[in-house]
C-alpha positions in Angstrom: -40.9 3.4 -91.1 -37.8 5.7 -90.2 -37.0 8.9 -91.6 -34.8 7.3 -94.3 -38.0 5.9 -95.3 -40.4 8.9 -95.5 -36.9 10.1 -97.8 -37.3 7.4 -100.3 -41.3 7.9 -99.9 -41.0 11.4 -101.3 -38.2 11.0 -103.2 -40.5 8.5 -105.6 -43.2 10.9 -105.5 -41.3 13.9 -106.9 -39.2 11.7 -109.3 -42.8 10.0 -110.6 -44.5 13.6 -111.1 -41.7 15.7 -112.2 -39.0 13.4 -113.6 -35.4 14.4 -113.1 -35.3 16.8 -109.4 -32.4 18.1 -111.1 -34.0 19.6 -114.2 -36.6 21.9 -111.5 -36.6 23.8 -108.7 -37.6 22.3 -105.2 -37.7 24.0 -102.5 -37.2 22.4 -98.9 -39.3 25.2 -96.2 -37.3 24.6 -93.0 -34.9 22.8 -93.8 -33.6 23.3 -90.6 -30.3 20.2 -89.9 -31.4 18.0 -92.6 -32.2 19.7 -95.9 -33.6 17.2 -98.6 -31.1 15.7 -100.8 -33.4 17.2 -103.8 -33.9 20.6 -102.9 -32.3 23.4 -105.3 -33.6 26.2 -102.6 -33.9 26.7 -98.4 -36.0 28.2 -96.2 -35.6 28.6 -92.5 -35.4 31.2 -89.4 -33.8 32.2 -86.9 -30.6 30.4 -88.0 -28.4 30.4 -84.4 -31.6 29.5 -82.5 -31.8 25.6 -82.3 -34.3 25.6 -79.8 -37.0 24.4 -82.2 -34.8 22.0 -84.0 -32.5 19.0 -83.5 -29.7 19.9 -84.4 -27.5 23.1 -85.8 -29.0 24.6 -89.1 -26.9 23.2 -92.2 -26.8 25.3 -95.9 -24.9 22.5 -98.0 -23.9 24.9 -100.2 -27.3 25.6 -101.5 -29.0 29.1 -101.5 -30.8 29.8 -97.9 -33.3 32.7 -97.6 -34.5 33.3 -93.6 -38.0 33.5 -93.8 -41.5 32.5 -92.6 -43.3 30.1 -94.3 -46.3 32.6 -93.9 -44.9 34.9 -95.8 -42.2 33.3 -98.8 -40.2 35.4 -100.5 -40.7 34.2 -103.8 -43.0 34.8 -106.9 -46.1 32.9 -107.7 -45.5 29.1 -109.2 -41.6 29.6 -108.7 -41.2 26.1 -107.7 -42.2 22.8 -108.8 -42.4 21.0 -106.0 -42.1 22.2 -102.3 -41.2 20.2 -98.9 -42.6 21.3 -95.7 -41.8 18.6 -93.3 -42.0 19.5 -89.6 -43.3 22.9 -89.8 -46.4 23.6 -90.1 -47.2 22.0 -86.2 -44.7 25.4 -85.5 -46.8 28.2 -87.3 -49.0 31.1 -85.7 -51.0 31.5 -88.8 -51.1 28.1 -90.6 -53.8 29.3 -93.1 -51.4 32.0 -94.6 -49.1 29.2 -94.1 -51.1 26.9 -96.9 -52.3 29.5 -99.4 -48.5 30.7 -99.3 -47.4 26.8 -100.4 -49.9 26.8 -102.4 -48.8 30.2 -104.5 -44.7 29.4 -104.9 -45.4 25.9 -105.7 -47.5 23.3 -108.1 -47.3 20.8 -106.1 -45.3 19.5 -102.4 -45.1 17.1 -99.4 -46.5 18.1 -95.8 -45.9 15.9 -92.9 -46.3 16.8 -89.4 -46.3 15.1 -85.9 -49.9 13.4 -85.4 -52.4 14.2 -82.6 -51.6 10.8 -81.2 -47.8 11.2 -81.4 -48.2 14.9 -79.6 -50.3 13.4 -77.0 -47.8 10.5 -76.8 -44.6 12.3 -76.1 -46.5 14.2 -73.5 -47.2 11.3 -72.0 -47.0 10.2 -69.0 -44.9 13.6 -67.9 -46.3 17.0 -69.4 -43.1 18.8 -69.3 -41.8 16.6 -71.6 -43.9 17.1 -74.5 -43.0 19.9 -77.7 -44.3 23.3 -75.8 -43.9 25.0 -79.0 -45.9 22.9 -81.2 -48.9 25.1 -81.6 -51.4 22.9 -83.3 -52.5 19.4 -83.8 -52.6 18.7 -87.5 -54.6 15.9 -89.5 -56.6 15.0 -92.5 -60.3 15.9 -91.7 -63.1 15.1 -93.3 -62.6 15.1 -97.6 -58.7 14.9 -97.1 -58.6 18.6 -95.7 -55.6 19.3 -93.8 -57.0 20.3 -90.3 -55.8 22.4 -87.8 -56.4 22.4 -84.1 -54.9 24.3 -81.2 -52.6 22.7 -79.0 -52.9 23.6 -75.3 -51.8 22.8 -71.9 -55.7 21.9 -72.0 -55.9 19.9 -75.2 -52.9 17.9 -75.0 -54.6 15.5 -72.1 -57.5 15.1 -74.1 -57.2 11.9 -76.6 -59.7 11.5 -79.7 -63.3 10.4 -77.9 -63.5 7.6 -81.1 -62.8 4.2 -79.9 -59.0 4.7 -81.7 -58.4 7.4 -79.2 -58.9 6.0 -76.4 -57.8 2.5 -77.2 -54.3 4.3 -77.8 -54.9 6.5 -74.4 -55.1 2.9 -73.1 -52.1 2.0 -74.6 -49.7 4.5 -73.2 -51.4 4.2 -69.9 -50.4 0.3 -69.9 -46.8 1.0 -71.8 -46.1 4.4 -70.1 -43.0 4.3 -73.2 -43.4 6.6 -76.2 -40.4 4.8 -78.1 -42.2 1.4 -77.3 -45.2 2.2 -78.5 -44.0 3.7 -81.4 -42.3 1.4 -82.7 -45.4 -0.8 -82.8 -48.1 1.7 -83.9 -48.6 2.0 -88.1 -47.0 5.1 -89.7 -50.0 6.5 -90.2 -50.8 6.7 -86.6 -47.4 8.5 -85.9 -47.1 11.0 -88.7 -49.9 13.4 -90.7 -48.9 13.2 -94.6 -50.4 14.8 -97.0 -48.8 15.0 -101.2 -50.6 17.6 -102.7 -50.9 18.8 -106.5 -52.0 22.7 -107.7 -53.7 23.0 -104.8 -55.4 21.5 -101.6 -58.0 22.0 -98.9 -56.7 22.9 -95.6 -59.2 23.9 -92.4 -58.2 26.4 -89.1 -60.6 24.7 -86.1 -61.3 26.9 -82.8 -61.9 24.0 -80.2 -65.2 24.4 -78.0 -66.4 21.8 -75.6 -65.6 18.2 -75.5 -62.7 16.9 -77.7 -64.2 14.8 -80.7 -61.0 15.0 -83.1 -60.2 12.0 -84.9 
């Protein structure tokens, strides 16, 4: 599924839960080149650097605060709904990062890069791969959003599970990111998590051998 997809995804989500986007407030948390057709609100930083982002920053005439997403400048429950997409793999403190989503808004959309898609563009060349992306993100164990550190050290070292190292063994035989891709199941390409009021997220030191799954 392409990007237009993961649009319409969230798009039915919001519409389902809240009705009309117009009628509330949704705020899109780096919004970066491509702010959500639904947001009424945008957050980003550092607006001339495009070093972390595709393309230029656009404001399409909506309001645009410049801001962390670890601290948001906004009162408790301002929001109904809030999209993070692409950001939290970018944050130095990603549990101020949740408890702040959690206070503006009741409710939002996270979707990050998986662990296999990190390791995947870093493959077969390690210069290639997104050196600021601080953290592996994916749904632990009771649907918590987990948090891992990504390192020069961590990024060579797929899942020990049979799934991690039959995809290792993919990439080894395809040596192709966008092949592979193409072929793998959403789910194997992008962390997603819809939340509502509130959900559980985890901050994981790594030690030893890799086990993440």
């Amino acid at each position: 599924m392409g990007l237009s997809g993961v649009v319409r995804r969230y798009k039915f989500h919001l519409r389902r839960r809240f009705g009309r986007p117009s009628e509330k407030r949704v705020l899109d948390v780096g919004s970066g080149h491509r702010p959500h057709d639904d947001a009424t609100h945008l957050v980003d930083l550092l607006p001339e650097d495009n070093s972390e982002r595709g393309k230029p920053i656009q404001r399409v005439g909506l309001p645009l605060l410049l801001a962390t997403v670890e601290a948001l400048p906004f009162k408790d429950k301002m929001f109904d709904y809030v999209y993070a997409s692409h950001v939290l793999e970018h944050t130095v403190d990603p549990a101020a990062a949740c408890k702040e989503l959690m206070r503006i808004a009741r409710a939002g959309y996270i979707e990050t890069p998986s662990p296999f898609y990190e390791q995947g563009y870093n493959y077969p060349n390690p210069n290639r791969g997104w050196s600021f992306h601080r953290w592996f993100v994916y749904i632990g164990e009771g649907d918590t959003l987990t948090f891992e550190p990504k390192t020069s050290q961590t990024i060579d070292e797929f899942c020990d599970c049979r799934h991690g190292q039959f995809i290792k063994k993919v990439y080894q035989s395809v040596g192709d990111l966008n092949r592979v891709h193409r072929v793998l199941p959403r789910e194997c390409n992008y962390t997603v998590l819809h939340w509502e009021d509130k959900f559980k997220f985890a901050v994981k030191i790594k030690q030893g051998n890799q086990t993440r799954c």
